[in-house]
C-alpha positions as CSV (number, residue, x, y, z in Angstrom):
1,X,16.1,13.5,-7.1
2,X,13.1,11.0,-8.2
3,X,12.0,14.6,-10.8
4,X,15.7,14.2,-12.1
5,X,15.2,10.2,-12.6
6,X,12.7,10.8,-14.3
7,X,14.3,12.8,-17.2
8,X,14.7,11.2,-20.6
9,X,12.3,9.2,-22.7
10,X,10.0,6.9,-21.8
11,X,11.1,3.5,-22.6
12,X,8.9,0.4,-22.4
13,X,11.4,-2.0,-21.7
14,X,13.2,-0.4,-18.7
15,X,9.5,-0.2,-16.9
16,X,9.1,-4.5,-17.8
17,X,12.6,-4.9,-16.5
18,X,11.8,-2.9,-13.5
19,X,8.4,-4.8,-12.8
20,X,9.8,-8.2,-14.0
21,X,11.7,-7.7,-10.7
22,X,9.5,-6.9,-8.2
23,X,7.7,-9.7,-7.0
24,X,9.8,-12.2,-4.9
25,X,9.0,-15.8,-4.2
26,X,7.5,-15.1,-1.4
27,X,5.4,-13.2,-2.8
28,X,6.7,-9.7,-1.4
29,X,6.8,-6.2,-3.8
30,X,10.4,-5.1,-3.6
31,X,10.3,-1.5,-3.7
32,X,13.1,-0.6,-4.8
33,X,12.1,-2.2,-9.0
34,X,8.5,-0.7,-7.4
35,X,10.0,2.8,-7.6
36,X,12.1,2.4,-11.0
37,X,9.1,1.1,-12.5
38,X,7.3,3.9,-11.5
39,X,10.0,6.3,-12.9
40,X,9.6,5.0,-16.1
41,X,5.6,5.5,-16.1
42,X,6.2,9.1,-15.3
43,X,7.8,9.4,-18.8
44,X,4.8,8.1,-20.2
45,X,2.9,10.4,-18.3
46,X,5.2,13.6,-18.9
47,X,4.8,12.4,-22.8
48,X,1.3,12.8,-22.7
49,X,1.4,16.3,-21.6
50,X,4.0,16.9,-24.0
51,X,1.5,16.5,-26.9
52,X,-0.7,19.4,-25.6
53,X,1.9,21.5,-24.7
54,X,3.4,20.6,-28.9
55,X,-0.1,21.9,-29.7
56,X,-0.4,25.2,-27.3
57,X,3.3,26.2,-28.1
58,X,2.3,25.7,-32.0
59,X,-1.0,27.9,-31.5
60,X,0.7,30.5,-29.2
61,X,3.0,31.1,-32.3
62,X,0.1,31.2,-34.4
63,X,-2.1,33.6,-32.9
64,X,1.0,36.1,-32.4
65,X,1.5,35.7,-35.9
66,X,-1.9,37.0,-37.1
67,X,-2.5,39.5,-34.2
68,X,0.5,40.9,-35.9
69,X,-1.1,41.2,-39.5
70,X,-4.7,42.1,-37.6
71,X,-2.7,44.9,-36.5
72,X,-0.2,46.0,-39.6
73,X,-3.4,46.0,-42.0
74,X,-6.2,47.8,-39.9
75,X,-8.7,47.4,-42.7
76,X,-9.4,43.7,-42.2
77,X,-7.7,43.0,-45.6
78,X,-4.6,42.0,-46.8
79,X,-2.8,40.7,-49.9
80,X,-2.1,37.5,-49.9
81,X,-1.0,36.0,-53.6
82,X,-1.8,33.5,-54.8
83,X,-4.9,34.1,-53.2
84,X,-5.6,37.7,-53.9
85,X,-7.3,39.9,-50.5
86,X,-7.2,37.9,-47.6
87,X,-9.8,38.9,-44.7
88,X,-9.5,38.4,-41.2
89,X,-12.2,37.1,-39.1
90,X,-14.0,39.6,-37.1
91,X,-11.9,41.3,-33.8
92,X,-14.0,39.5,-31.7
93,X,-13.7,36.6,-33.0
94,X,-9.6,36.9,-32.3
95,X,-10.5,37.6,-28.8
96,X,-11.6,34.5,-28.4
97,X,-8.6,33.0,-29.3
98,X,-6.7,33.3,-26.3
99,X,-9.8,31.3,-24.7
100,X,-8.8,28.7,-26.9
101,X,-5.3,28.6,-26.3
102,X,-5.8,28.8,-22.4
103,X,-7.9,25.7,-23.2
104,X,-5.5,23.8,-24.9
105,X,-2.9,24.3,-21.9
106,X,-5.5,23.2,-19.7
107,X,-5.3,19.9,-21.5
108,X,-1.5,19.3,-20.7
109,X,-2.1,20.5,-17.6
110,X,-4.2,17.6,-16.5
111,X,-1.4,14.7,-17.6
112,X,1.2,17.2,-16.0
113,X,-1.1,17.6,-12.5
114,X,-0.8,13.7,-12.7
115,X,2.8,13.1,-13.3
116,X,3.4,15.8,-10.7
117,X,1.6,14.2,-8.7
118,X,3.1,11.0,-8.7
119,X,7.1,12.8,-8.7
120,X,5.8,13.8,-5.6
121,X,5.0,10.5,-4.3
122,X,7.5,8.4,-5.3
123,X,10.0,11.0,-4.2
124,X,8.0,10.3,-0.8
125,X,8.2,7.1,-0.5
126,X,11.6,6.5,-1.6
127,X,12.6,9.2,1.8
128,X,10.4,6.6,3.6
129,X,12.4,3.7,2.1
130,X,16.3,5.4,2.4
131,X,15.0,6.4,6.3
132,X,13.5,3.1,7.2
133,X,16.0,0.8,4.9
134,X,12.5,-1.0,3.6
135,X,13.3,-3.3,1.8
136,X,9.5,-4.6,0.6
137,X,5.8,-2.7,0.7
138,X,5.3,-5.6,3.1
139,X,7.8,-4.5,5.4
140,X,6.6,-0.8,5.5
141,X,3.1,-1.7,6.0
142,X,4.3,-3.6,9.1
143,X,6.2,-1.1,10.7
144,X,3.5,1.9,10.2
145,X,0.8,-0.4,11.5
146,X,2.9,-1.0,14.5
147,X,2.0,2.0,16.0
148,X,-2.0,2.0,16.0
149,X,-4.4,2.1,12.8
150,X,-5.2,5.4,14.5
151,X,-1.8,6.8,14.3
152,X,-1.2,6.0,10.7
153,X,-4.6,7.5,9.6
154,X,-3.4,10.4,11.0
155,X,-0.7,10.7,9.1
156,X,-1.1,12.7,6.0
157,X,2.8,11.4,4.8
158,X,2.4,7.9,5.9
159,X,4.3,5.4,3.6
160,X,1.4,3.2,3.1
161,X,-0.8,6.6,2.2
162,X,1.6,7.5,-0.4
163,X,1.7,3.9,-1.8
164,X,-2.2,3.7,-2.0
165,X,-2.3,7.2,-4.1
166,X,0.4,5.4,-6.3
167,X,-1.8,1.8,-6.3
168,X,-4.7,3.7,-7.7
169,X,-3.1,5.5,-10.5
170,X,-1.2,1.9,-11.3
171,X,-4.4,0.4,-11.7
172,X,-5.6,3.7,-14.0
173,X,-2.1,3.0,-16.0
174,X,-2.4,-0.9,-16.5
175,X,-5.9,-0.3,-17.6
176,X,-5.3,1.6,-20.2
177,X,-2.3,0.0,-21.3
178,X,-4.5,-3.5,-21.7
179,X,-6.3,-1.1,-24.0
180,X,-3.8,-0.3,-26.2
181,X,-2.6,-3.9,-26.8
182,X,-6.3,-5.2,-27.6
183,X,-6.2,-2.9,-30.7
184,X,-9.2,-0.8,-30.0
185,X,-7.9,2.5,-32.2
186,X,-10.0,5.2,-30.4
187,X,-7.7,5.8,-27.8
188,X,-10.0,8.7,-25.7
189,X,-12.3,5.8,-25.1
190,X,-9.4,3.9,-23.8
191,X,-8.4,6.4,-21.7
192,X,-11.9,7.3,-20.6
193,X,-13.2,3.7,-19.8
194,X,-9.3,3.4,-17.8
195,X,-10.0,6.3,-16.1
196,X,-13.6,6.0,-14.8
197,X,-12.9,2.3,-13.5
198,X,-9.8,3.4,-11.2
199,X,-9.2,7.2,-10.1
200,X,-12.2,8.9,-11.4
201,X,-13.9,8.1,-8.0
202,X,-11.2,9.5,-5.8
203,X,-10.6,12.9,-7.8
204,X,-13.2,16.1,-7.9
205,X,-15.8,16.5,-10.0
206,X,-13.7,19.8,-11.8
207,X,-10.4,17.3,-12.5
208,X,-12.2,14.5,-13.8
209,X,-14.5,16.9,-16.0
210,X,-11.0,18.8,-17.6
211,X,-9.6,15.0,-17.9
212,X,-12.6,13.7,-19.7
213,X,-12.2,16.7,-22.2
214,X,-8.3,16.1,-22.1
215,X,-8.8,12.7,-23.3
216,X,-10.5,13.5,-26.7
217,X,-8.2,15.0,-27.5
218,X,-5.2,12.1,-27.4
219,X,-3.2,10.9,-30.2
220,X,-3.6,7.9,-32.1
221,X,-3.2,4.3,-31.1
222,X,0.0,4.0,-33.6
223,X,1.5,7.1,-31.8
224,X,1.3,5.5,-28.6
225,X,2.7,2.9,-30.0
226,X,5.6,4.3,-31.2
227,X,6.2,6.4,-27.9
228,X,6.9,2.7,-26.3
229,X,10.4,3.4,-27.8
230,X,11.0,-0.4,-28.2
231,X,10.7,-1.0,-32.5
232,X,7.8,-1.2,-34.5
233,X,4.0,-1.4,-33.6
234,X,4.0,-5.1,-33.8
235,X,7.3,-5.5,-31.0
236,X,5.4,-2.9,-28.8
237,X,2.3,-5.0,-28.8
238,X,4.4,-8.1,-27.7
239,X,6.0,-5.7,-25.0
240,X,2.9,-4.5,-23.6
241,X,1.4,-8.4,-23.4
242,X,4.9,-9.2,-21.2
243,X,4.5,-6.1,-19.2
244,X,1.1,-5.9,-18.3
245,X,1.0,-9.2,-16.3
246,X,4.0,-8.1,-14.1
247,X,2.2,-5.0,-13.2
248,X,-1.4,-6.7,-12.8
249,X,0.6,-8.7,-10.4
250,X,2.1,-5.5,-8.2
251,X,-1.1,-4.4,-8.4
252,X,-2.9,-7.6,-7.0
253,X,-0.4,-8.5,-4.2
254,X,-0.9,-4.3,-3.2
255,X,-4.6,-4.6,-3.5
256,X,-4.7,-8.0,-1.5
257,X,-2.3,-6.6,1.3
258,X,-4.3,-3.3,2.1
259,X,-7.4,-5.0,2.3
260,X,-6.1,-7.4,4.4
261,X,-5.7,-4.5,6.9
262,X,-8.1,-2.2,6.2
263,X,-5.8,0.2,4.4
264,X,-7.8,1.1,1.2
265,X,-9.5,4.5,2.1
266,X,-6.9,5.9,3.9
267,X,-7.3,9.3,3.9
C-alpha cells in the first residue's frame, strides 16, 4: 500500500504540507504527516534513479543498434554519407560495452536500493501505527520501551528500529536539500558532503563506494530544481527555505527523543 502511495511525481509542496503538520504544540511528531512526508521523499528518491535508468535504457538501445551494423558489415566498414566509410571500433572494444552499461544500471540501482529501502519502512511502520493506533513517534517509543530495552533491541521490526533507519536517511535528505537552496551548482559534491555526514557511517564499504560513483554522475542543480514540480527555479528556492526548517525540526525532536533513551544504535 505505502509502494502504491508513492506513485506519481514528486511534488515539493505536498512533502512542506505534510511536514508543516507534524510537530504539535507539545512538541510531539504526529506520524501520520511523518509518513506522508515521507511518501513524497520517496518520489524524489525514485526520480533520482529514474535519470540512470533514462541513461541505461538510452545506451541499451544504442549498443543493440551498432552490434547490429558490427554484425551486417563483417569488414569493420560501412557507408555512411555524408561521411563516406564509417569504421567500427575494434570487437573488443564492443565487448566492453556491456561493462559499461551494467555500470550505468548499477548507478540507478543505488537511489533505487534506497527508496526500496525506505518503501519498506514506512510500509513498516505505518502496520506498527494501524496495529497500535499511534498516534505520535512519542507514543510508540513509550509503548516499545515498556517492555525492557532488552526486548526492543531484540527486535529486528521494532517501531522505534524502523523510525531510526528512516531518521538517518531524513538527516541524509535535509542535508542535501540545504545544498541545493545555497546555490552551490556541483550537485555530486552536494550529494557527497550530504551523504558522508549522515548514512555513509551506517552502510558497507561496497554501497557507499557505488554511491560515491553514483553521485558524479547527478544532474544539474537547475534539474533538481525543476523536479520540485512547484514553478520556476526562483519559487523552488523559496520552497526549499519553507521546507527545510519543518523537516530540521522532525529531525531534532527524533534525534533529541532517542537519545534521551539510548535508542540511537539500535541494531
Amino acid at each position: 500500500m505505502a509502494a502504491a502511495a508513492a506513485a506519481g511525481p514528486f511534488s515539493l509542496r505536498e512533502v512542506l504540507d505534510a511536514f508543516r503538520r507534524c510537530v504539535t504544540e507539545q512538541r510531539e511528531v504526529l506520524l501520520e504527516p511523518y509518513l506522508s512526508g515521507w511518501r513524497g521523499l520517496i518520489r524524489f528518491l525514485q526520480s533520482l534513479g529514474a535519470v540512470f535508468s533514462f541513461i541505461s535504457k538510452d545506451v541499451v538501445t544504442k549498443v543493440a543498434l551498432l552490434e547490429a551494423h558490427r554484425q551486417q558489415h563483417p569488414s569493420g566498414a560501412f557507408v555512411f554519407p555524408p561521411f563516406g566509410v564509417v569504421f567500427f571500433p575494434p570487437l573488443t572494444h564492443l565487448t566492453q560495452l556491456p561493462f559499461s552499461l551494467s555500470f550505468l544500471q548499477s548507478l540507478g540501482a543505488v537511489f533505487s536500493f534506497i527508496s526500496k529501502d525506505a518503501v519498506a519502512k514506512v510500509a513498516l511502520l505505518e502496520a506498527h501505527r494501524q496495529q497500535h493506533r499511534f498516534v505520535s513517534l512519542q507514543s510508540l517509543v513509550q509503548h516499545e520501551l515498556a517492555a525492557g530495552p532488552a526486548a526492543l533491541r531484540a527486535r529486528p521490526d521494532s517501531g522505534c528500529r524502523t523510525v531510526l533507519r528512516l531518521h538517518r536517511a531524513l538527516r541524509w535528505l535535509q542535508l542535501f536539500l540545504e545544498g541545493l537552496r545555497s546555490g552551490e551548482p556541483r550537485t555530486s559534491v552536494l550529494c557527497t558532503d550530504a551523504y558522508n555526514a549522515s548514512l555513509a557511517e551506517h552502510h558497507p564499504w561496497v554501497v557507499r563506494k557505488a554511491a560515491t560513483v553514483a553521485f558524479c554522475a547527478l544532474p544539474s542543480r537547475d534539474a533538481f530544481l525543476e523536479i520540485m514540480n512547484v514553478g520556476s527555479a526562483e519559487e523552488a528556492v523559496a520552497m526549499l527555505g519553507e521546507a527545510i526548517p519543518y523537516i530540521g525540526d522532525v529531525y531534532g525532536i527524533t534525534q533529541e527523543l532517542f537519545a534521551e533513551h539510548k535508542l540511537l544504535d539500535l541494531p
